[in-house]
Each structure stands twice: as C-alpha cells, then as structure tokens.
C-alpha positions in Angstrom: 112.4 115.6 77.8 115.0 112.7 76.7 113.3 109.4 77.8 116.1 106.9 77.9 115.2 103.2 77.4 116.2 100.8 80.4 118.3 98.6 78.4 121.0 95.9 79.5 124.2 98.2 78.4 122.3 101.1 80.3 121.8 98.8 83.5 125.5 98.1 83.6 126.4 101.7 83.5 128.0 102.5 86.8 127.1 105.3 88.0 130.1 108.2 88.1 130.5 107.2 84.4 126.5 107.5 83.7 127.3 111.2 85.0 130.3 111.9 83.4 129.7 110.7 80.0 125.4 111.4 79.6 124.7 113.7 81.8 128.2 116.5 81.5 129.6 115.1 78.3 126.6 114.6 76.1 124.0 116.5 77.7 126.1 119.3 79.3 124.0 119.7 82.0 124.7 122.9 84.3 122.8 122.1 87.0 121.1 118.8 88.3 117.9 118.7 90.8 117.8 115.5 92.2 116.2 114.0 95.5 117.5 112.8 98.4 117.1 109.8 98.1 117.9 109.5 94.7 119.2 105.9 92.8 121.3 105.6 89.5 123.8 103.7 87.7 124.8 99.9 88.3 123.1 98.6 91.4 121.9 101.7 92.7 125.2 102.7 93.4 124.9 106.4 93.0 123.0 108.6 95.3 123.1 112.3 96.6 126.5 111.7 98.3 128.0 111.1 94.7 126.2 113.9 92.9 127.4 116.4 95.6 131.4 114.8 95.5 131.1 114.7 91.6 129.5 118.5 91.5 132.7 119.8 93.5 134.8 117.9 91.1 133.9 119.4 87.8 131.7 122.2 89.2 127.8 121.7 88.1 125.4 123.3 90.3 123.7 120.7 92.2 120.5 121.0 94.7 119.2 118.2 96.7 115.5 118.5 96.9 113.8 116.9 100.5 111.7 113.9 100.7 108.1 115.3 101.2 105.8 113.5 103.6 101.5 113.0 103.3 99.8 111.5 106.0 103.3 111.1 107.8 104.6 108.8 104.9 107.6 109.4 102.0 105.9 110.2 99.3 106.5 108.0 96.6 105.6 106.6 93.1 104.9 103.1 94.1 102.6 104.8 97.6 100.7 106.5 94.9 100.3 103.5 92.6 99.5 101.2 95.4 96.5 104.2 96.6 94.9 104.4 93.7 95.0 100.7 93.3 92.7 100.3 96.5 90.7 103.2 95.3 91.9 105.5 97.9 91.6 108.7 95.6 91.9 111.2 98.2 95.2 109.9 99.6 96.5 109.9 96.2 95.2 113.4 95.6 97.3 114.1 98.7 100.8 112.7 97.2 100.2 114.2 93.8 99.1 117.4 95.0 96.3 116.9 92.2 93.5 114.4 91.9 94.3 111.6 89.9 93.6 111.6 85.9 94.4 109.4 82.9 94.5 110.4 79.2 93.7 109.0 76.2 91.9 108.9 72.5 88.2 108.3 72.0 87.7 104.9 70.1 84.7 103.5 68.7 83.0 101.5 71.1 79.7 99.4 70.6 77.2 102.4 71.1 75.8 100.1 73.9 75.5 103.7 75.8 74.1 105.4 73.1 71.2 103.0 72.9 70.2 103.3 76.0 70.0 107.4 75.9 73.7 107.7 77.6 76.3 108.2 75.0 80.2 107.2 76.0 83.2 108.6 75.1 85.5 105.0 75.6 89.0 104.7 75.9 91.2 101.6 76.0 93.0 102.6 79.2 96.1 99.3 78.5 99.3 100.0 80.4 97.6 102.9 83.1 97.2 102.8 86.6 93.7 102.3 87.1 91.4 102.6 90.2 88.8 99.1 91.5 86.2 98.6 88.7 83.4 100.5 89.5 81.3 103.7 88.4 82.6 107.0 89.2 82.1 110.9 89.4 84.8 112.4 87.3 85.2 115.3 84.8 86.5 115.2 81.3 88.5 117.6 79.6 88.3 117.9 76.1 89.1 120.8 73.6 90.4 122.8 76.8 87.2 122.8 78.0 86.3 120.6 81.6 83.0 118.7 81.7 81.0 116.9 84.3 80.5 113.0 83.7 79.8 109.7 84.9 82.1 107.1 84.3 82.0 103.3 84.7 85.4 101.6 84.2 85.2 97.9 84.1 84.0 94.8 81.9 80.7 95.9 81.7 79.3 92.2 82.8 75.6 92.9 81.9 77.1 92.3 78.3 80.1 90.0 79.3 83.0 92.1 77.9 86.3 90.5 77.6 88.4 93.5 77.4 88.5 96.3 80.3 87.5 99.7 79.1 86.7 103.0 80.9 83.2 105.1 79.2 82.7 108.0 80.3 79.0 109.8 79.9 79.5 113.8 80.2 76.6 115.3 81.1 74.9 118.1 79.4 76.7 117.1 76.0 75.8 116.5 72.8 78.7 116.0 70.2 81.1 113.5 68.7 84.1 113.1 70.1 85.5 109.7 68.7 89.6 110.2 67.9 89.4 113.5 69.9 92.0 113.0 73.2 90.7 113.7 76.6 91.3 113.8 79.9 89.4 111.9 82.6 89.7 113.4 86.2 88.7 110.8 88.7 86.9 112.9 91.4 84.8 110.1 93.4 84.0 106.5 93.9 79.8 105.7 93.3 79.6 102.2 93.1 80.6 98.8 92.8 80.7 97.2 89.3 77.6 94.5 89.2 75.5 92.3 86.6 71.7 93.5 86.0 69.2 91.1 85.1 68.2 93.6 81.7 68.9 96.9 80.3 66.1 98.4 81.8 67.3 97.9 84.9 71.1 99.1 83.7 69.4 101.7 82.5 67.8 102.7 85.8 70.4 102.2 87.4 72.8 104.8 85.3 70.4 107.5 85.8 71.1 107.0 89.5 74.5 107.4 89.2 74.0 110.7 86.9 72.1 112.5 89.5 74.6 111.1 92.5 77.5 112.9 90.0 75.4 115.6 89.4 75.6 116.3 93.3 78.8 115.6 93.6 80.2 117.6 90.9 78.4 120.7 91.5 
C-alpha cells in the first residue's frame, strides 16, 4: 500500500500527468482497477473516460469495475459514514458487506468497571467513525481469538467524563489485556446512554445489558 498525502502540489496535479508520471513512470503499474465513477487529478478532471483513452495510448491493462447498489442506492464511503452515524448498523453491514468494526490499543482507564465486578478493555476511539453514544452488543477480537461483550461507548455521565471513550466488557473473561490491540465488532444497538442516580443502580443496570448481549450474541 503507498498512502499518498493530500498535499497542495498533489492537488494541483492534473490528472493525465498524475498517471503518467506516478502511476506508469514511478510506480509502473501494469494494470489499474478503478470504478466507474472514479475522480483524480486537478478538479476531478480525470475519470474512467481518461483511464480507458490513456490505457490505449501507452497500453496498461485497465478494468472498470461497476457501481454496486444496497437498498437501491450507490454504495459509497460517505452512505456508509452517514449510516453508522444514525446508528443504522444493518444498512451499513449491507454496504460493507461486513458489520461494522473499529480497532485499537487497550489503555489504562480508571478501573471504574473493574470496581464494580465488570472489567473494561477502553480504547480512545479519536479520529474513527463512531456509531450514537449508547451501550451495545459487540464482539472483540483479540489474540485471534473472537469474544462476546458488552460495550458502552460514550462519556460515561454517571461520572461526568470529559473525553469520549468506548469500554468494552467481554464476557466470560478474565485476563489483562491493557496495550494488547483488538477489534471491536459492533453487532447491535441496547440502549441509550443515561445518568444513574448511584453505582448501584449503574451497576444494575450493566448486568441487564450483559444478559440482553448474552441473548443476542448466542
């Protein structure tokens, strides 16, 4: 994978040159698998059309791949950003052809779970796409292995938390997993995020949404 940085001098690059000089010259690319409706170089200029006139002209293989349509809609990057923003996971299952999951490392966290008998793995999910706040039914994988869990991703306003974080309790699991990176697969939508008048009543409530996942997830 190259990852290539949208700078200013890249912006300006129009696009029969951004082909000619990256993708041929540098790269020498053989073939190129693009979309239909694909958009490159300086204003968007460059498109299928291009790739298929500039393939004939110094004889890459090129294959146009079609658009594919969920629900009767393009599917698209910004579609599936936009669903799991509203917290519809099963349309965005749809698009991805997956449900949706986020990654990250285990940081220490207050042990406000652990306290309470429900131990967190947290992770400081800054710069993802993230479902509403709320507690959810996912699974984690860690070490190759998938779990069952319980996950509440939010500011967790019982205690007033300023920064958003996403804890996720696996069930049946007793370990340490703190710098370890895991995976966490949302698979349903529980609950609302809400204030509790104590931790006994937080408490309560999280062995609830254990049994709910437990259902869920068998």
């Amino acid at each position: 994978m190259i990852l290539l940085h949208f700078t200013p001098r890249l912006a300006a690059l129009e696009a029969r040159r951004f082909v000619a000089d990256f993708l041929l010259e540098e790269l020498h690319a053989m073939q190129i698998v693009a979309g239909e409706r694909v958009g490159f170089g300086r204003g968007r200029a460059g498109n299928a059309t291009l790739l298929k006139q500039m393939s004939e002209e110094s004889g890459f293989e090129l294959e146009i791949v079609a658009a594919v349509e969920v629900d009767g809609e393009t599917v698209s990057s910004s579609r599936i950003r936009a669903a799991i923003s509203r917290g519809e996971l099963e349309r965005a299952a749809r698009m991805l052809g997956r449900p949706y999951a986020v990654a990250g490392r285990v940081v220490q966290g207050l042990r406000r779970g652990h306290s309470l008998g429900f131990p967190t793995a947290n992770l400081r999910p800054r710069g993802l796409q993230l479902p509403p706040n709320g507690v959810y039914a996912v699974r984690v994988r860690v070490g190759g292995e998938e779990r069952r869990a319980v996950a509440n991703l939010g500011f967790n306003p019982t205690f007033g938390n300023q920064e958003r974080t996403l804890e996720a309790h696996l069930l049946d699991f007793d370990g340490d997993l703190y710098g370890m990176m895991i995976e966490v697969t949302f698979v349903a939508f529980l609950r609302g995020e809400r204030k509790f008048p104590n931790v006994d009543a937080l408490a309560e409530q999280i062995g609830v949404d254990i049994a709910a996942a437990r259902r869920l997830l068998s």
